[in-house]
C-alpha positions, 0 to 999 in steps of 0.5 A: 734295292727295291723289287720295283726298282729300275737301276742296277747294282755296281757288283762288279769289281776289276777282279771280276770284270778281267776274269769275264774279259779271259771267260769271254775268249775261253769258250766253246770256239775254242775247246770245241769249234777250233776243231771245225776250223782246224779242219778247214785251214790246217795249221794255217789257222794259226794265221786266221786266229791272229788276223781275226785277233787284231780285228776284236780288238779294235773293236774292244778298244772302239768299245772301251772308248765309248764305255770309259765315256758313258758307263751305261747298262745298254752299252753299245745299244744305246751307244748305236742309239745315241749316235747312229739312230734310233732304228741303229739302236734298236736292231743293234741291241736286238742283235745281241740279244739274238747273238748271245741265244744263238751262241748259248744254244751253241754252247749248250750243245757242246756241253752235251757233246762233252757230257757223252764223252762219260756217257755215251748212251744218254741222249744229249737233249737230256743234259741240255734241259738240265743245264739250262736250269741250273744256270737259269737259276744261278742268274737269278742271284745277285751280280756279285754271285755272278762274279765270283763264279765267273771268276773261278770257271775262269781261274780253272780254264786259265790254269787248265790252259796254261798247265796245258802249254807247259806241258805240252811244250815239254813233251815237244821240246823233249821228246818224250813219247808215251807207247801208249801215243798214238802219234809221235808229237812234234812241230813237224806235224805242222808241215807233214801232212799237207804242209802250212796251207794243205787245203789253199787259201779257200780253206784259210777263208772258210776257217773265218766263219768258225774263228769269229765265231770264237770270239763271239760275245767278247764284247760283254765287257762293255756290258758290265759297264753299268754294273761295274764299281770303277769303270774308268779303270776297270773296263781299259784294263780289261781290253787291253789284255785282249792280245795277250789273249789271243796269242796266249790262249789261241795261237798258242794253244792251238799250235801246241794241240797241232804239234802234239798230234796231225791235225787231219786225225781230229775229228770234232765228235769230242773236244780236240783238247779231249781228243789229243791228250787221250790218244797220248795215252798220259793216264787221265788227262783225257777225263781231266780236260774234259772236266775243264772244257765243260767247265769252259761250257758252263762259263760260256752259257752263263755269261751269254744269258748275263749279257743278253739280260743286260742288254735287253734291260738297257732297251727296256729303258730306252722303249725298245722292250716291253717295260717287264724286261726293266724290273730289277729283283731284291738282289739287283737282277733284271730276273724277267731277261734270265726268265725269256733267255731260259726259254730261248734256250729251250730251243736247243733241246729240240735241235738237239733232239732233231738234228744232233749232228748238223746243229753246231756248224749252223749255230756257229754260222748264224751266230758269226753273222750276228756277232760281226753285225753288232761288232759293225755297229760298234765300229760305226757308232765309234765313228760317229761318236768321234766326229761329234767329239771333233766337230763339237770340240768336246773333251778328248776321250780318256781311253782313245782307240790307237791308230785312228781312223786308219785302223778302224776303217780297215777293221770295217772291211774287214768285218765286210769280207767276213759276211761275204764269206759266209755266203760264198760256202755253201754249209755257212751260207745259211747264216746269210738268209737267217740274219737278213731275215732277222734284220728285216723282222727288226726293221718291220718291228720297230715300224709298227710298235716302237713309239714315244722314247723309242723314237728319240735318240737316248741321253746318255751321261758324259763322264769325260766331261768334268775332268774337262771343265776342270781342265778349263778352269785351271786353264783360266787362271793360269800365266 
């Protein structure tokens, strides 16, 4: 490839493209904001991580559907482009963008948490600083690098989970109890300290805003649809798995964290998986998962400044980036998006320095706002793209969403009540007065410097329809 060149490579295969999807939904929301959650709801977050579950993977069938059918960079930017307008397109990927470097400082702040757990008189500002570069510089490697080390940070959260479960459930079921333990582990710390629902149906909803936030920027394997070697296979095989996902690493987990210990002592000022297995008083497992969660956090932020470099790369294209955001280095690398990412990030160093102990709650807040922003932007332009299918007798999709329409319309109201929520709680609703001024800076934006291309719906290439052209002639010649 070119240093001037304007294509990326296909460096992705299936084994990577699935451990992305597992990297995507083992985060920070996870190993650190479920402690915000679980504060909220009580074990009825349990409740909130199914309902929140089934919605994201709507939204990643409606995805793979139009990612199957035009495997581009831009991904749902272009398909907002393409079917909403292109002012839908641009705010759409703009969006992103802002949602993976709200979600990046996120999550770069919790690695400086967990760092603090070995070192507690470093200031936190000074471990952001330094990961920000090393992945910064990670990012400017091929894709395959980028592949391959998504797929061991992966490999090691997967296994940390699942050996967490086992072992975990084995001292519930067992009833072995360390002298050392803190408290005694079992289901009935689900119902004993408060019951299921200690702080009502408000507290259920509040937990809302911090468990969206957990599955934020899942929706990065539609992204790698422009770099992925056979999307057709790839990308469904990827979405699908997003319920095993969320029972498995989520309701599962969470249930066993809860179960080990009462979930009115975590205290979010480490991981609550550090928390939990520390206060067990198992020699290590403290250090052990604490290991992981900041293997989890570096994960993270490295696939956050992966999609929102492709995604920027994509609006580059289409005329709603500067042109500089287009170029691809030697290796395959759109190196000017890792470059601006690299100094968006530089922004929570300085929250980390100013606010240290308010800064999460917020991040998490604004970046909610934005997820669900572009995950409606992603439901909508699936809505268009299927009426054009139907009006224009067009080939039927390859990877079509179950339940349609049913189970689309009621995943947008649902995505509408979550913005409500965040406005109703006075610590969220911030996050309502950043993202409706983000949305009008976009509006005014693409009035005053968008022309051209930028104006114009994007073309986007049909992969469905020679399968369908096929089809037709066969049909031709047939009794």
């Amino acid at each position: 490839m070119q240093s001037a060149g304007f294509s990326l490579t296909r460096g992705l295969n299936a084994r990577h493209i699935r451990f992305m999807a597992l990297g995507s939904a083992i985060g920070t929301g996870l190993f650190y904001g479920s402690a915000s959650a679980i504060q909220k709801a009580g074990p009825a977050v349990l409740l909130a991580y199914i309902v929140a579950g089934a919605a994201v993977f709507m939204v990643m069938r409606a995805l793979g559907e139009m990612a199957v059918r035009h495997p581009v960079s831009g991904s749902f930017g272009q398909y907002a482009g393409r079917y909403l307008g292109p002012l839908a397109g641009f705010i759409t990927g703009w969006t992103y963008v802002f949602e993976m470097a709200i979600v990046a400082i996120a999550d770069v702040t919790a690695f400086s948490i967990y760092m603090g757990f070995w070192f507690h008189d470093v200031p936190r500002w000074i471990w952001v600083l330094a990961i920000i570069f090393f992945l910064a510089a990670l990012n400017l490697l091929s894709v395959k690098v980028f592949g391959e080390l998504e797929f061991w940070f992966s490999l090691i959260k997967v296994a940390a989970i699942i050996a967490m479960i086992i072992g975990g459930a084995a001292i519930i079921v067992f009833g072995f109890h360390i002298d050392a333990a803190q408290a005694a582990p079992g289901l009935g710390n689900l119902m004993a300290h408060g019951g299921f629902l200690p702080n009502g149906w408000g507290g259920l909803m509040a937990a809302f805003a911090v468990v969206m936030f957990a599955f934020g920027g899942i929706e990065t394997i539609g992204v790698t649809a422009g770099e992925a070697a056979d999307p057709a296979k790839s990308i469904p095989s990827a979405v699908n798995t997003v319920p095993v996902r969320v029972l498995l690493f989520y309701v599962l987990t969470i249930g066993v964290l809860m179960s080990l210990f009462p979930w009115d002592r975590i205290t979010g000022q480490t991981s609550p998986f550090v928390q939990i297995f520390s206060s067990l008083g198992i020699p290590a497992a403290g250090h052990i998962l604490n290991g992981v969660v900041i293997t989890a956090a570096l994960s993270a932020v490295n696939s956050d400044i992966f999609g929102a470099g492709r995604i920027l790369y994509g609006l580059s294209r289409q005329g709603h980036a500067p042109a500089a955001f287009g170029k691809i280095s030697r290796t395959g690398v759109p190196w000017m998006t890792v470059v601006m990412m690299t100094g968006v990030l530089l922004v929570g160093v300085v929250l980390n320095a100013v606010i240290p102990e308010e800064v999460f709650l917020v991040i998490a807040s604004i970046a909610t706002f934005a997820t669900v922003w572009v995950w409606v932007m992603i439901l909508a332009s699936h809505v268009a793209m299927k009426r054009e299918i139907a009006r224009d007798s067009l080939a039927p999709s390859a990877f079509p969403v179950p339940l349609w329409p049913l189970a689309s319309a009621l995943t947008i109201v649902f995505m509408a009540a979550i913005v409500v929520v965040l406005g109703v709680f006075p610590d969220t609703r911030v996050a309502l007065w950043v993202g409706g001024a983000w949305l009008l800076l976009l509006v005014l934006a693409f009035r005053l410097w968008v022309r051209g291309d930028g104006r114009r719906r994007p073309e986007l290439p049909d992969e469905t329809a020679p399968a369908a052209v096929v089809d037709m002639e066969a049909a031709s010649i047939g009794p």
